[in-house]
NUTORBA-155366 format. One record per residue (C-alpha): residue in one letter; residue number from 0; x negated, y negated, z. Coordinates in nm, 2 decimals. Layout:
N
+----+-----+--------+--------+--------+
: aa :   i :      u :      v :      w :
+----+-----+--------+--------+--------+
:  a : NUM :      X :      Y :      Z :
...
+----+-----+--------+--------+--------+
//
This chain:
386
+----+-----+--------+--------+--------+
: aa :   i :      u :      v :      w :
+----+-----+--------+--------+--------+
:  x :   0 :  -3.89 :  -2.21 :   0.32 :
:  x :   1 :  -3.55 :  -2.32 :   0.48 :
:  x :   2 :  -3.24 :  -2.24 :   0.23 :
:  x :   3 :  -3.05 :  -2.46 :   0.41 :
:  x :   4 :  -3.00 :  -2.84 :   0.37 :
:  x :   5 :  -3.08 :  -3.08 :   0.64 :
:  x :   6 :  -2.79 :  -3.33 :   0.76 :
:  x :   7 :  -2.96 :  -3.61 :   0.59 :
:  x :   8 :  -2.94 :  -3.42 :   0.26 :
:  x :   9 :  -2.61 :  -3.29 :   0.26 :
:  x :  10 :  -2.55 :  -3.71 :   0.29 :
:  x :  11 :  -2.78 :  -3.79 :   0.06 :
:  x :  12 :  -2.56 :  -3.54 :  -0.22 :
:  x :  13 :  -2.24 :  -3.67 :  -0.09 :
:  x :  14 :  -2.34 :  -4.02 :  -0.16 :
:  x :  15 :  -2.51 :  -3.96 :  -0.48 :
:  x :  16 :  -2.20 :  -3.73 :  -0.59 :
:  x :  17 :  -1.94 :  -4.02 :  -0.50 :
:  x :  18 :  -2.19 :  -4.29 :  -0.73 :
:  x :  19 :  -2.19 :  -4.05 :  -1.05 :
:  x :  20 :  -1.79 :  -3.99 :  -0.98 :
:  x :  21 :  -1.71 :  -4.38 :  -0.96 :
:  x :  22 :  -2.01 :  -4.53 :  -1.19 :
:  x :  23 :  -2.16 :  -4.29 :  -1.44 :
:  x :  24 :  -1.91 :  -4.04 :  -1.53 :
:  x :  25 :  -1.64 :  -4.24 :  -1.70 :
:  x :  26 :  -1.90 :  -4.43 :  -1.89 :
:  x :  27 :  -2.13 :  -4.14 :  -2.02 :
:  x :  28 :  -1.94 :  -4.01 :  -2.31 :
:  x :  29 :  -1.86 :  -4.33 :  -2.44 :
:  x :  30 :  -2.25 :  -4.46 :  -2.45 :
:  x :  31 :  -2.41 :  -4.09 :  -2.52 :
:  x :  32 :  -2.23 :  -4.12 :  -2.86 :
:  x :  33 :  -2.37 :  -4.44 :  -2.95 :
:  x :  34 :  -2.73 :  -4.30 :  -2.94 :
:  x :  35 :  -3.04 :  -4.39 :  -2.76 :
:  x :  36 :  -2.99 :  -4.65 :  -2.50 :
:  x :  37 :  -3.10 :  -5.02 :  -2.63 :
:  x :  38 :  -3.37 :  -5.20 :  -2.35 :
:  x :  39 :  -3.11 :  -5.40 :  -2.19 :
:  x :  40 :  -2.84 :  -5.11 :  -2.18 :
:  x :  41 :  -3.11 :  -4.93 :  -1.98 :
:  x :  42 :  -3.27 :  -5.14 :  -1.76 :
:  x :  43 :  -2.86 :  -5.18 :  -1.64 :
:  x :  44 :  -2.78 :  -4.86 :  -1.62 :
:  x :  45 :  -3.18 :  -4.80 :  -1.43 :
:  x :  46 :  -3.06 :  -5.07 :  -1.17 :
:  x :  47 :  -2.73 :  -4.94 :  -1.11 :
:  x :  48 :  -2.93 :  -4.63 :  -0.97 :
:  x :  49 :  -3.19 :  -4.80 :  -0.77 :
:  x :  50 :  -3.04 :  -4.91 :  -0.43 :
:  x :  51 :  -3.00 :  -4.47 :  -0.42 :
:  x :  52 :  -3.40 :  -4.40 :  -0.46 :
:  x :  53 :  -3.38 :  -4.30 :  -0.81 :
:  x :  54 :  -3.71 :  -4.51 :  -0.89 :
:  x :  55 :  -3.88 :  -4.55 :  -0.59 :
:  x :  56 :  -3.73 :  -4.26 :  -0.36 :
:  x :  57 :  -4.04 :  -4.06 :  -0.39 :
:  x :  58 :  -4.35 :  -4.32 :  -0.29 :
:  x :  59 :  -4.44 :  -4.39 :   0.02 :
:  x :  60 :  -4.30 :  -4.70 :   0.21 :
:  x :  61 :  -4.62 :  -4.90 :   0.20 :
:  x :  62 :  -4.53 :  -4.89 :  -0.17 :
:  x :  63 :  -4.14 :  -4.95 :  -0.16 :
:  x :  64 :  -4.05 :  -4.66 :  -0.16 :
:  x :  65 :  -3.79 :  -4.42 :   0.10 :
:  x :  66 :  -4.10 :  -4.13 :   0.11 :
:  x :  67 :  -3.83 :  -3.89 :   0.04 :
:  x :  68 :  -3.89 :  -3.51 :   0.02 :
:  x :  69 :  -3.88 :  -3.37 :  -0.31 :
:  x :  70 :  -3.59 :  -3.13 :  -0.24 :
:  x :  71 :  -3.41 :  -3.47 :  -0.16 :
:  x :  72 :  -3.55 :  -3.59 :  -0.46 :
:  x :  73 :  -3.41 :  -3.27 :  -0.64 :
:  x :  74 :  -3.09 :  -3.35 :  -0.47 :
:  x :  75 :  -3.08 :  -3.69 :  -0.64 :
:  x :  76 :  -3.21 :  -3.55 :  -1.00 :
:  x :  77 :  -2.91 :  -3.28 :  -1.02 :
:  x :  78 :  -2.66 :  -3.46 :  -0.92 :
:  x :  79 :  -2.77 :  -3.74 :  -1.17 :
:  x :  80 :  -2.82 :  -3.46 :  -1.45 :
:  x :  81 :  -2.44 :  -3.34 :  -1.39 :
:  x :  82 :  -2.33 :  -3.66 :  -1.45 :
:  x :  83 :  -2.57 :  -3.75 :  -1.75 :
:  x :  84 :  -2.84 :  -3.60 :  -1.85 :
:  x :  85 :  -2.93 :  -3.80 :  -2.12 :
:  x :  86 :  -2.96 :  -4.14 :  -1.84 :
:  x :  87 :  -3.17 :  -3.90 :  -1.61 :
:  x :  88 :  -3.44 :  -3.86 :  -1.87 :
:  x :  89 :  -3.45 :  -4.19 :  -1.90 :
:  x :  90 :  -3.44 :  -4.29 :  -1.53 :
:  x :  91 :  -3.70 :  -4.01 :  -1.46 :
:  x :  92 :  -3.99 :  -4.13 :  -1.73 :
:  x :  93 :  -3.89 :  -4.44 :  -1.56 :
:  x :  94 :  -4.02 :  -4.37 :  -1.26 :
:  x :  95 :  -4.29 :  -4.17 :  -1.36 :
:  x :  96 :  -4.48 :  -4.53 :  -1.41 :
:  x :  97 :  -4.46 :  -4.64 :  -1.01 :
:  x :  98 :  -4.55 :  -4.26 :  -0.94 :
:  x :  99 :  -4.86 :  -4.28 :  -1.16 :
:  x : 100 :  -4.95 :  -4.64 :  -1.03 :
:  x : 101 :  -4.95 :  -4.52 :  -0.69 :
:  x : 102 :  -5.13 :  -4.17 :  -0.73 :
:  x : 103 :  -5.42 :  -4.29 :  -0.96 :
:  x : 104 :  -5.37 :  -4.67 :  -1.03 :
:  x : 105 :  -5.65 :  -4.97 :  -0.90 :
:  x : 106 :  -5.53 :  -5.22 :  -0.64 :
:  x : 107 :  -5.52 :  -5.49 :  -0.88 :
:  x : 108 :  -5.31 :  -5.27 :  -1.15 :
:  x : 109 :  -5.08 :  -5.22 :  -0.86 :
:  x : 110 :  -5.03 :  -5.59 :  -0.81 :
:  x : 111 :  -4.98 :  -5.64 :  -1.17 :
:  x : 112 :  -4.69 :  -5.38 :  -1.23 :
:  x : 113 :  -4.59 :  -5.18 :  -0.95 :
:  x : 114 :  -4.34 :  -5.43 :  -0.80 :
:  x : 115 :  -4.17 :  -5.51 :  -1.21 :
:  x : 116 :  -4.16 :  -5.11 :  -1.26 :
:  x : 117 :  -3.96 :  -5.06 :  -0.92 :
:  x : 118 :  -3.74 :  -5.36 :  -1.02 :
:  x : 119 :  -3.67 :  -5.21 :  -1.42 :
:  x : 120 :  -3.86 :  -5.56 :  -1.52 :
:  x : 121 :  -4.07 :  -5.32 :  -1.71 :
:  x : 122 :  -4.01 :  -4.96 :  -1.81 :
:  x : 123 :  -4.29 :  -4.71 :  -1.88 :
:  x : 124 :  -4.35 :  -4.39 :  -2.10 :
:  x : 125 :  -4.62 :  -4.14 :  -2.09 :
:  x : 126 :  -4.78 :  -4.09 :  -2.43 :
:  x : 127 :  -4.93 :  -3.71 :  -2.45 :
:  x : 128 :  -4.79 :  -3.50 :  -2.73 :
:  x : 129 :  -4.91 :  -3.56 :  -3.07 :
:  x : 130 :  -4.78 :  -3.41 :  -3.42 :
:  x : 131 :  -5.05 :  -3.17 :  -3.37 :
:  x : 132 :  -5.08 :  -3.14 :  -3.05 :
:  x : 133 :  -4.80 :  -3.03 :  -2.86 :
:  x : 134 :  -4.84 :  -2.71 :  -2.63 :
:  x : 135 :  -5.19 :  -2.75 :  -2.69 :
:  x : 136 :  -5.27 :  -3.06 :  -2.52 :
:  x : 137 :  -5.64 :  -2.97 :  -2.53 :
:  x : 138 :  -5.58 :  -3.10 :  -2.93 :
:  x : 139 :  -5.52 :  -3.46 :  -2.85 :
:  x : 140 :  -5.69 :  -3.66 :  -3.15 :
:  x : 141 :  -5.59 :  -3.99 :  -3.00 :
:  x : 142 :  -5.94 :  -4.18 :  -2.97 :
:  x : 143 :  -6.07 :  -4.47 :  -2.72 :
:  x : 144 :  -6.39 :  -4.66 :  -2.78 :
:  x : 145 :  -6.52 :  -4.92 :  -2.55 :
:  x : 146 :  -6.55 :  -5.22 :  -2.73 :
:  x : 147 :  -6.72 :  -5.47 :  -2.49 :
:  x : 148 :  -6.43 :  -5.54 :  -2.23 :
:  x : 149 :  -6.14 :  -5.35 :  -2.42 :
:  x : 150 :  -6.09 :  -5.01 :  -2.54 :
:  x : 151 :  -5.98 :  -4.95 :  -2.93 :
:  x : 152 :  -5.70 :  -4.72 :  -2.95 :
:  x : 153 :  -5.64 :  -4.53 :  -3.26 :
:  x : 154 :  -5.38 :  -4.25 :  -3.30 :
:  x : 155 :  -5.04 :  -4.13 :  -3.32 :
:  x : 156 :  -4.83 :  -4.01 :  -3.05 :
:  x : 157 :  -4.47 :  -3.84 :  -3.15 :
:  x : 158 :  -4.16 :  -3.72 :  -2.91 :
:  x : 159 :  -4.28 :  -3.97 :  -2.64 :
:  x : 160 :  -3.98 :  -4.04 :  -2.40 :
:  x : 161 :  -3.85 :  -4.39 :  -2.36 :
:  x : 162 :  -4.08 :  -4.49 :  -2.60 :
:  x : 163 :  -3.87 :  -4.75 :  -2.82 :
:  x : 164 :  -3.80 :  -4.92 :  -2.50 :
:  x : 165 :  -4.14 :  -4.90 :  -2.31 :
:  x : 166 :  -4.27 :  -5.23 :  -2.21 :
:  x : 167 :  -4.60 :  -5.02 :  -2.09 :
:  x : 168 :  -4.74 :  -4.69 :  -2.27 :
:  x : 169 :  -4.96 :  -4.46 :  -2.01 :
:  x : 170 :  -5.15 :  -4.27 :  -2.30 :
:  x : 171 :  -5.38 :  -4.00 :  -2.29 :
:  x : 172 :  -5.67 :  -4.02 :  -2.52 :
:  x : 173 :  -5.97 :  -3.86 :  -2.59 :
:  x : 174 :  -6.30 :  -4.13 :  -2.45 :
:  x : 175 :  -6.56 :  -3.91 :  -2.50 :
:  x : 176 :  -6.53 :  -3.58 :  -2.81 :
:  x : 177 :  -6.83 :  -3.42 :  -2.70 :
:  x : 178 :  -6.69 :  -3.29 :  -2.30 :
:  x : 179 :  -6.38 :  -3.12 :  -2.44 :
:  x : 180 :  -6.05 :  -3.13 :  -2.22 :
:  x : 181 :  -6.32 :  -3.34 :  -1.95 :
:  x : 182 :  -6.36 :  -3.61 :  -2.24 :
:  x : 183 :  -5.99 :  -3.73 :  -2.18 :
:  x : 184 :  -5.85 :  -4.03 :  -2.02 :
:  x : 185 :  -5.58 :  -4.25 :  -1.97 :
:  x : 186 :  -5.51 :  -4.64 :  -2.04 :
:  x : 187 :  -5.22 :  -4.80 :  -1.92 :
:  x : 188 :  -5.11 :  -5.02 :  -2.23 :
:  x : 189 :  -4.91 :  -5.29 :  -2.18 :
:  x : 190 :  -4.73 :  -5.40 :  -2.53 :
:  x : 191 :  -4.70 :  -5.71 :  -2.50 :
:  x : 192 :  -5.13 :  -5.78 :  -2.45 :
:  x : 193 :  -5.17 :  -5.43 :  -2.68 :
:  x : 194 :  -4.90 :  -5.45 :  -2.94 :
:  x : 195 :  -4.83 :  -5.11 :  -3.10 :
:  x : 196 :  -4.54 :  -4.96 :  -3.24 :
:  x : 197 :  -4.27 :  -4.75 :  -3.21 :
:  x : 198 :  -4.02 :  -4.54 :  -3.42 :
:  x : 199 :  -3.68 :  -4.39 :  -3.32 :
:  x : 200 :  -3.70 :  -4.02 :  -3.35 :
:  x : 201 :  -3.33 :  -3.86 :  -3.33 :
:  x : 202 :  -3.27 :  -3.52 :  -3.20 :
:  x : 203 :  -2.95 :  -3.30 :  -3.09 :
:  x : 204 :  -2.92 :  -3.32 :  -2.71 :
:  x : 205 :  -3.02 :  -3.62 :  -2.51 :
:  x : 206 :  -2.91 :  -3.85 :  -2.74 :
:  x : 207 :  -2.86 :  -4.16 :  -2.49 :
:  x : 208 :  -3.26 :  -4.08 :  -2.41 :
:  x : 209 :  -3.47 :  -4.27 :  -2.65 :
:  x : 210 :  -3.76 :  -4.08 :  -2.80 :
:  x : 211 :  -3.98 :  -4.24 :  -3.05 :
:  x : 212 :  -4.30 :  -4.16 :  -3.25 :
:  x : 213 :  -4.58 :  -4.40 :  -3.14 :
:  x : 214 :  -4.90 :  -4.56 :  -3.36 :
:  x : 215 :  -5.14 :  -4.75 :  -3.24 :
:  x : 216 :  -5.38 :  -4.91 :  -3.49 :
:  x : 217 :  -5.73 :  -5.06 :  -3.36 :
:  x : 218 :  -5.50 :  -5.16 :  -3.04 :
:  x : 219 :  -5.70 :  -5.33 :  -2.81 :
:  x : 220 :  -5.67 :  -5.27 :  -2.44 :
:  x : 221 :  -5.80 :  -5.48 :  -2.17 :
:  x : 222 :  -6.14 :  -5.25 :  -2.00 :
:  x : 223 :  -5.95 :  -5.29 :  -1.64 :
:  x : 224 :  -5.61 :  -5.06 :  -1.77 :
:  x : 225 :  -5.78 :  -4.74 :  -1.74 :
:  x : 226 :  -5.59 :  -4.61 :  -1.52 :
:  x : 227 :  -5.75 :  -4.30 :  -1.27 :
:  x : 228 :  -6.13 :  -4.19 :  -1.37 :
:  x : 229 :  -6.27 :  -4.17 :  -1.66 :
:  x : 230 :  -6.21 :  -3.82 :  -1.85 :
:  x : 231 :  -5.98 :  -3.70 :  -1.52 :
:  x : 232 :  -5.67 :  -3.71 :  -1.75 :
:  x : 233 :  -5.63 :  -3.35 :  -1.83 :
:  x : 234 :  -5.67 :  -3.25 :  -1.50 :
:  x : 235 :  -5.39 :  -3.50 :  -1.39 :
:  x : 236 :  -5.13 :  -3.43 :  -1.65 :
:  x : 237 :  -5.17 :  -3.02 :  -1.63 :
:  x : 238 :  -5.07 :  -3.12 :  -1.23 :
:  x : 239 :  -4.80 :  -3.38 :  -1.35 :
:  x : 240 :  -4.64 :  -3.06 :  -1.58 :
:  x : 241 :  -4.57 :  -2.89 :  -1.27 :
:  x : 242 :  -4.39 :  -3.10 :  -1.12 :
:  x : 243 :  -4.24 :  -3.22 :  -1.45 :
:  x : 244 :  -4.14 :  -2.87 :  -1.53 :
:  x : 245 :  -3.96 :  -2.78 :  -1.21 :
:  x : 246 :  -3.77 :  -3.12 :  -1.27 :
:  x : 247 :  -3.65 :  -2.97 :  -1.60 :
:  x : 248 :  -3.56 :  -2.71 :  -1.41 :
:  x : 249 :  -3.33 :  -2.90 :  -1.22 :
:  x : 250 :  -3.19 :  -3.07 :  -1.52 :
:  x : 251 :  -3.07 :  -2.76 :  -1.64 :
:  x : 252 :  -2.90 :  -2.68 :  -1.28 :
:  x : 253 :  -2.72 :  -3.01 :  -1.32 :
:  x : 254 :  -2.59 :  -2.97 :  -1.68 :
:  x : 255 :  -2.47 :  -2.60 :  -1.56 :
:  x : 256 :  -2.32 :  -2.75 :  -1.25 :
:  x : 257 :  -2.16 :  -2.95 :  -1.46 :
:  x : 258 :  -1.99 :  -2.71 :  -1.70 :
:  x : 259 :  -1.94 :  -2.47 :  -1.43 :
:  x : 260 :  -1.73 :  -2.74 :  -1.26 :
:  x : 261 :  -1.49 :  -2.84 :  -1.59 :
:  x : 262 :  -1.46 :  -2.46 :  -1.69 :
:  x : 263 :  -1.31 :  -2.39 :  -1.30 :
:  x : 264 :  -1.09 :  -2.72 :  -1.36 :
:  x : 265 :  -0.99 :  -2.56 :  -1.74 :
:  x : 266 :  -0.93 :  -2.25 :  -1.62 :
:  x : 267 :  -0.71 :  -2.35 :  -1.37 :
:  x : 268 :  -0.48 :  -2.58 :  -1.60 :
:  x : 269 :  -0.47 :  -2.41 :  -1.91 :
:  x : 270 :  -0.21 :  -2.14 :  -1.92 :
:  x : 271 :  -0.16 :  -1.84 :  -2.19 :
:  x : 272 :   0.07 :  -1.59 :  -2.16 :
:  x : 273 :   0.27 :  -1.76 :  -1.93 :
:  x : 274 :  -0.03 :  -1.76 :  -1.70 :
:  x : 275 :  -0.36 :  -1.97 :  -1.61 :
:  x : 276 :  -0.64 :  -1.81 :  -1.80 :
:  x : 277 :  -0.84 :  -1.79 :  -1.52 :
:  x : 278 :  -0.62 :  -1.51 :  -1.39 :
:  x : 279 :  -0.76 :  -1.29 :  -1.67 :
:  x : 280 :  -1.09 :  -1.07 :  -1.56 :
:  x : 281 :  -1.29 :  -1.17 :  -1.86 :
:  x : 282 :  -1.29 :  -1.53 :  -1.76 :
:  x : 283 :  -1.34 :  -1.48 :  -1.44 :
:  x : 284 :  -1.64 :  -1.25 :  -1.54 :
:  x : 285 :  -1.82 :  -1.57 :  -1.67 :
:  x : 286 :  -1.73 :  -1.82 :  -1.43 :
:  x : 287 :  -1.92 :  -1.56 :  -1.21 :
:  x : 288 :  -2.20 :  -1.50 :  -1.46 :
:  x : 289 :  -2.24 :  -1.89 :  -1.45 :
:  x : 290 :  -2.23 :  -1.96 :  -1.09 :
:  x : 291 :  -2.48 :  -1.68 :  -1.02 :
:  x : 292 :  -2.72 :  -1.81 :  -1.30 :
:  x : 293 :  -2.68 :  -2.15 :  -1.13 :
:  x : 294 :  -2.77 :  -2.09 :  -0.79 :
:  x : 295 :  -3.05 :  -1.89 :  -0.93 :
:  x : 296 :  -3.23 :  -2.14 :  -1.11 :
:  x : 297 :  -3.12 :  -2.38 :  -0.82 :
:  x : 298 :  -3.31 :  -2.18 :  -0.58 :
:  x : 299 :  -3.64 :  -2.11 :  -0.83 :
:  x : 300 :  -3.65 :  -2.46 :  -0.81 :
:  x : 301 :  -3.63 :  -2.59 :  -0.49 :
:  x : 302 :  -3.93 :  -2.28 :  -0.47 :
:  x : 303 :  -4.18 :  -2.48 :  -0.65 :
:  x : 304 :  -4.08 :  -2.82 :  -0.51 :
:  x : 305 :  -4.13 :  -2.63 :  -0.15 :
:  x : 306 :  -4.48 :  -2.59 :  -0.31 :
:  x : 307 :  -4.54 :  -2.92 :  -0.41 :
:  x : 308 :  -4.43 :  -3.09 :  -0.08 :
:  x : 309 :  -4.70 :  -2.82 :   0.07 :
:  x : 310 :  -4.96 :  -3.00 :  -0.15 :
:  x : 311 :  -5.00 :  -2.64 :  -0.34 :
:  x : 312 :  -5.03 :  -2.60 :  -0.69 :
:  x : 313 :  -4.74 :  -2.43 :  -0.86 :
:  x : 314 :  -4.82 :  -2.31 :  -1.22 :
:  x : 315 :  -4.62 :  -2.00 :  -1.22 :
:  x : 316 :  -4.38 :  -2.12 :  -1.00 :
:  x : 317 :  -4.33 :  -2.41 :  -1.20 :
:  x : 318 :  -4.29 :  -2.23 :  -1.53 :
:  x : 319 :  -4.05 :  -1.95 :  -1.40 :
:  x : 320 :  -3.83 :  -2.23 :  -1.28 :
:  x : 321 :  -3.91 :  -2.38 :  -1.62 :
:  x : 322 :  -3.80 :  -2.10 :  -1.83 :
:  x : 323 :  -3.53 :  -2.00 :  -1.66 :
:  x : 324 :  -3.38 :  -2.30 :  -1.58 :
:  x : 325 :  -3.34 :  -2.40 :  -1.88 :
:  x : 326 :  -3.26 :  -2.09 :  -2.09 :
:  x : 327 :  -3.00 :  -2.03 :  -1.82 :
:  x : 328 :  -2.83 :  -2.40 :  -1.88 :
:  x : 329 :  -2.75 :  -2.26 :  -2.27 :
:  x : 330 :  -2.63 :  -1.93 :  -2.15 :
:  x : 331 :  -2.39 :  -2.15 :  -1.87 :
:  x : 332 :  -2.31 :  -2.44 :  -2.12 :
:  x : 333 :  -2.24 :  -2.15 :  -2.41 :
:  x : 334 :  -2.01 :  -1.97 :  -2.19 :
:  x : 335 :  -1.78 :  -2.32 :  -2.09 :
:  x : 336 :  -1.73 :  -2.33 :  -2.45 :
:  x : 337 :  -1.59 :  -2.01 :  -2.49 :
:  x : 338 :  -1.39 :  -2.03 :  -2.19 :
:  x : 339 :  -1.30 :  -2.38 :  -2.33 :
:  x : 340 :  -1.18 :  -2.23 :  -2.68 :
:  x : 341 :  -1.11 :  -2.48 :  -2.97 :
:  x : 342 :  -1.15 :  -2.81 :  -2.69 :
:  x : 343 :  -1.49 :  -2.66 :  -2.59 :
:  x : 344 :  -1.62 :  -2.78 :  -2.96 :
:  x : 345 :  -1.40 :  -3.13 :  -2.97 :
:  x : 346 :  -1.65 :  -3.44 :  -2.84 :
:  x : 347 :  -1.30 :  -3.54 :  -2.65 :
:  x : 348 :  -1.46 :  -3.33 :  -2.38 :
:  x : 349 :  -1.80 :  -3.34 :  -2.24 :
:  x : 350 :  -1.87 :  -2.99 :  -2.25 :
:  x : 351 :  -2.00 :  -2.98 :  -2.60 :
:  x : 352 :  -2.23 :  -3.24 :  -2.53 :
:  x : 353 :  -2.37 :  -3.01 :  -2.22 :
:  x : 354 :  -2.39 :  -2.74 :  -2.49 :
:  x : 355 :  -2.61 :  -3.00 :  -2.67 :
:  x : 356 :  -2.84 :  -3.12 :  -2.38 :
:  x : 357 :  -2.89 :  -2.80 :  -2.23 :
:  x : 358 :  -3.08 :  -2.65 :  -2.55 :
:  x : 359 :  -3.25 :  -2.97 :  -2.60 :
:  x : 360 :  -3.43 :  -2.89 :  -2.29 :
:  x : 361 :  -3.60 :  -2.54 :  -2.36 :
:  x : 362 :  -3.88 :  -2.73 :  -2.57 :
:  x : 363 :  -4.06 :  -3.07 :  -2.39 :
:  x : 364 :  -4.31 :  -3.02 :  -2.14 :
:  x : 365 :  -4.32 :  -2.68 :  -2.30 :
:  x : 366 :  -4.17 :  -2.38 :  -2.44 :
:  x : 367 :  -4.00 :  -2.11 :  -2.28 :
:  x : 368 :  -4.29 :  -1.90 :  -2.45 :
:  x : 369 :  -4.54 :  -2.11 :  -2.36 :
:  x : 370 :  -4.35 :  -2.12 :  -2.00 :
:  x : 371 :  -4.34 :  -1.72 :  -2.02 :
:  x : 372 :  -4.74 :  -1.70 :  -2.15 :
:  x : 373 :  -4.85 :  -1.91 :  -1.87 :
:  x : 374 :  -4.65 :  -1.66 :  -1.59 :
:  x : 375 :  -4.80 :  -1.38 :  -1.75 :
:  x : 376 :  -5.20 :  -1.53 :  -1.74 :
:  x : 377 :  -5.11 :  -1.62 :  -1.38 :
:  x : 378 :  -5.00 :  -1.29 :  -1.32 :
:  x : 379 :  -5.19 :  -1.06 :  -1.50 :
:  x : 380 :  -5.53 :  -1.27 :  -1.52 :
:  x : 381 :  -5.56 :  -1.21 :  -1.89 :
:  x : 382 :  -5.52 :  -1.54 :  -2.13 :
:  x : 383 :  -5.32 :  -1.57 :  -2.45 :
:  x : 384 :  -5.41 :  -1.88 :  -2.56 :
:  x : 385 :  -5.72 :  -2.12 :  -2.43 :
+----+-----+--------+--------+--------+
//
């Protein structure tokens, strides 16, 4: 793996970095306190970020998309994640729709929503977790029956993101009990044709991200939104973790990058003793704690997307980046508070709310000890859970 960016990246950062300084940064604060994003505030705020490849930056051109690399793609997540976090969950579920449509979807399910999904005519969420099925995906209890030409969908699915604004649920259910984790599949179900609904579920970080509990309730979906083969849905979404993982990853770099960057500015301005505090050692010992950190997880990641563009699988890889990642972004975020003092608690500066996001993050797409389980099966050989 080259550690070095290309000239095209190094542009791509500079342009993205000059977007979030001019368009998202002055606005975040002000809509992260008013909660999770309503539909329209999104689909603005998705649009805003479209003409840079946010949506469609990964597919392929004869989809729509630039057929970027996924360091690029990294590139365009942390920068994104400095400036919000809470807008890059959104923007990133967002896209997981298109993705899905183009890795697994039919021609004529292509036809019917890949061009409103690149646009943010429609925005999709991916319905896995369950209130008893979390890190044990294998416990889905969401059921599919084929009626005829529909399915009927009956289950609950909770801490589903963009969920309260999803024109289009991708849901993993179980089609057939009797074949285990090879008994699962997916429907792509379209609310308007399938109504279900959904419930606002609040939480401490994130809080521009909406995150809802859905039930659907002898839901009816058309025979022809199956989306990829029937009972390949486990095997899909276990390979969708990786890659979802190391992009947690990378939202943790960018939340660190961010506090990194207003604890150098504080440090720098805010005098004590008749002197900038970042003239005393103990300061500087954790702006270099946090840098080092940062870079770390920076690297871990850009590890396992190295994998991913090699078309390798990346479990470990994927959950080291994972756990670390994120556990670092609380140890970075923690440490802008205390060089912060008294302001680092106020909501007048955004460095609580990185506090905030970066915790939030140790928990979806898996623990840090489920992260730090699966390392050690993949290293050792021995299972601790099923």
């Amino acid at each position: 793996m080259d550690f070095q960016l290309t000239e095209e990246q190094k542009m791509l950062k500079r342009t993205a970095r000059e977007f979030m300084e001019k368009e998202i940064i002055p606005i975040a604060d002000e809509y992260d306190r008013r909660g999770p994003l309503s539909k329209e505030d999104a689909t603005w705020l998705i649009r805003k970020l479209i003409p840079l490849g946010y949506l469609s930056g990964s597919l392929p051109e004869e989809y729509g998309g630039l057929n970027l690399d996924h360091i690029s793609g990294a590139i365009l997540s942390e920068e994104l994640c400095r400036a919000w976090a809470g807008l890059s969950g959104v923007v990133g579920i967002a896209a997981g729709l298109p993705r899905a449509l183009v890795e697994a979807g039919t021609d004529e399910q292509r036809k019917s929503y890949l061009s409103a999904a690149l646009s943010a005519d429609i925005i999709g969420c991916a319905a896995i977790t369950e209130p008893d099925a979390g890190s044990d995906a294998r416990s889905i209890q969401t059921t599919a029956v084929l009626d005829g030409d529909e399915w009927i969908l009956n289950g609950t699915k909770t801490w589903i993101s963009n969920g309260t604004i999803a024109d289009i649920a991708h849901v993993i259910c179980v089609t057939d009990r009797g074949k285990g984790a090879l008994g699962m599949s997916a429907l792509l179900v379209e609310k308007k044709v399938s109504p279900f609904t959904a419930r606002e579920l609040h939480k401490l970080g994130l809080r521009a991200f909406p995150t809802a509990e859905l039930s659907f309730v002898d839901c009816r979906v058309p025979k022809g939104n199956q989306i990829g083969h029937l009972g390949d849905a486990y095997q899909r979404t276990m390979y969708t973790f990786e890659r979802a993982r190391t992009g947690l990853c990378i939202m943790g770099v960018g939340i660190a990058q961010a506090a990194i960057d207003a604890s150098i500015k504080y440090a720098q301005e805010r005098k004590q003793f008749g002197r900038p505090i970042g003239s005393f050692q103990m300061i500087q010992e954790m702006i270099c704690d946090m840098v080092t950190e940062t870079e770390a997880a920076r690297l871990l990641a850009y590890w396992a997307y190295d994998l991913i563009e090699r078309g390798e699988r990346c479990r470990k890889e994927s959950s080291i980046a994972k756990a670390y990642g994120t556990e670092m972004a609380v140890r970075v975020t923690s440490k802008a508070i205390q060089i912060h003092g008294a302001m680092g608690l106020s909501d007048e500066l955004p460095v609580e709310r990185y506090f905030r996001d970066a915790r939030t993050i140790t928990i979806p797409d898996g623990t840090t000890q489920i992260q730090k389980l699966i390392v050690g099966r993949e290293t050792l050989g021995i299972r601790a859970f099923t």
